[in-house]
C-alpha positions as a Markdown table, in Angstrom:
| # | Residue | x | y | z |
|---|---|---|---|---|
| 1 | Unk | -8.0 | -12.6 | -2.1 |
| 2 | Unk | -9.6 | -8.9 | -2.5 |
| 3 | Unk | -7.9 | -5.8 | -1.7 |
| 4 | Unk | -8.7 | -2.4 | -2.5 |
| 5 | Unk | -6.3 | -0.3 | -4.0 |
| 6 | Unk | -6.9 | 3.5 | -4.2 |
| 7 | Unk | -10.6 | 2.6 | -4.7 |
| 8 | Unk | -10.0 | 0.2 | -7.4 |
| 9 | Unk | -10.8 | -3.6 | -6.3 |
| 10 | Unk | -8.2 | -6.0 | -7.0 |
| 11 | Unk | -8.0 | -10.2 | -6.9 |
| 12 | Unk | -4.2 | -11.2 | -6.4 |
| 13 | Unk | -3.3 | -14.8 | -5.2 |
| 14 | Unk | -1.6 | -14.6 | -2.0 |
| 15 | Unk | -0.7 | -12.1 | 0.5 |
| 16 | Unk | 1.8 | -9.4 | -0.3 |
| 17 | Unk | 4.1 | -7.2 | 1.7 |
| 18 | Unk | 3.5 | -3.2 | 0.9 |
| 19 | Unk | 7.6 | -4.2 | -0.7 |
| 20 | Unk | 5.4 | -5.9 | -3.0 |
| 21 | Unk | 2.8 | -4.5 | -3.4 |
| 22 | Unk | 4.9 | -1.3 | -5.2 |
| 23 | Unk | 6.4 | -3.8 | -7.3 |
| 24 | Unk | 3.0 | -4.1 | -8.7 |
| 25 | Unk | 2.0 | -0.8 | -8.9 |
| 26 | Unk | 5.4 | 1.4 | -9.7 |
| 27 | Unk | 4.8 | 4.8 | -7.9 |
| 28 | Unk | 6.9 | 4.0 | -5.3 |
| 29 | Unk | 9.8 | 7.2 | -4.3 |
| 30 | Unk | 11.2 | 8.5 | -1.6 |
| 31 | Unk | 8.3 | 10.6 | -0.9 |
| 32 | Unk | 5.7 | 7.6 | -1.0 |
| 33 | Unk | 2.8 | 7.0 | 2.3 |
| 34 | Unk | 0.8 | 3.9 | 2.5 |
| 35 | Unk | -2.6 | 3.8 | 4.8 |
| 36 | Unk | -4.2 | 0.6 | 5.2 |
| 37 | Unk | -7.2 | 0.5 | 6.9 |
| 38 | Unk | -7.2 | 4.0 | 7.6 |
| 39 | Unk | -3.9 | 3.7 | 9.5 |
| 40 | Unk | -0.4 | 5.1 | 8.6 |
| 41 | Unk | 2.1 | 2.4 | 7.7 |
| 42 | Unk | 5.6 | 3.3 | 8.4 |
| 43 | Unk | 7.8 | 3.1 | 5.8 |
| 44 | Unk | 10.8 | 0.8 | 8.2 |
| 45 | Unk | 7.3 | -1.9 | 8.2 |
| 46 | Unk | 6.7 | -1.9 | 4.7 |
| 47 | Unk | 9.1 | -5.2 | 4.3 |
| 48 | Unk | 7.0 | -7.0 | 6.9 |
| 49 | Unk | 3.7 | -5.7 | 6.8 |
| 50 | Unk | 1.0 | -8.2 | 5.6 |
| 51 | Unk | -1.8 | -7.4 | 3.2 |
| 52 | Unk | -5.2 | -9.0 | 4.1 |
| 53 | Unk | -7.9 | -10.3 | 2.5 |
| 54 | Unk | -10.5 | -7.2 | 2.1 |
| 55 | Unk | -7.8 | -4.3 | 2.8 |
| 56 | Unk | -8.4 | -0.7 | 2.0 |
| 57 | Unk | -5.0 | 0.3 | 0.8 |
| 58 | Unk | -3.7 | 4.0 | -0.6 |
| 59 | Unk | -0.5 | 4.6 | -1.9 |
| 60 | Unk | 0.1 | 8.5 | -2.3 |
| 61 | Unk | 3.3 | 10.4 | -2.6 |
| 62 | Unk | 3.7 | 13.6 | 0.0 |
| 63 | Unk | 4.1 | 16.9 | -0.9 |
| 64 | Unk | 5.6 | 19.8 | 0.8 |
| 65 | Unk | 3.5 | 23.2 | 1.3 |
| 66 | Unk | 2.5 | 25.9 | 2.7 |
């Protein structure tokens, strides 16, 4: 399977949950977004959202400002 992760292509086995996904790329925090597709990803869905074959995934940490 081939996902895209913050524009680097990547070939893992099986689907993965976003849950997992962070355990494979450790930037998770408090303060962490994912987009899939383009789309927001609440962080209550993470546990039970899917990764698909050809995602485009960004994981990205928000920052307060002004």
């Amino acid at each position: 399977m081939k996902i895209t992760v913050n524009e680097k292509e990547l070939l893992i086995k099986s689907s993965l949950t976003i849950i997992e996904l962070f355990k494979k790329f450790p930037i998770y925090s408090k303060n962490s977004a994912v987009s899939v597709n383009n789309n927001i990803i609440p962080q209550k869905e993470w546990k039970e959202y899917n990764i698909k074959d050809n995602d485009q995934i960004v994981l990205f940490h928000i920052i307060a400002g002004g």
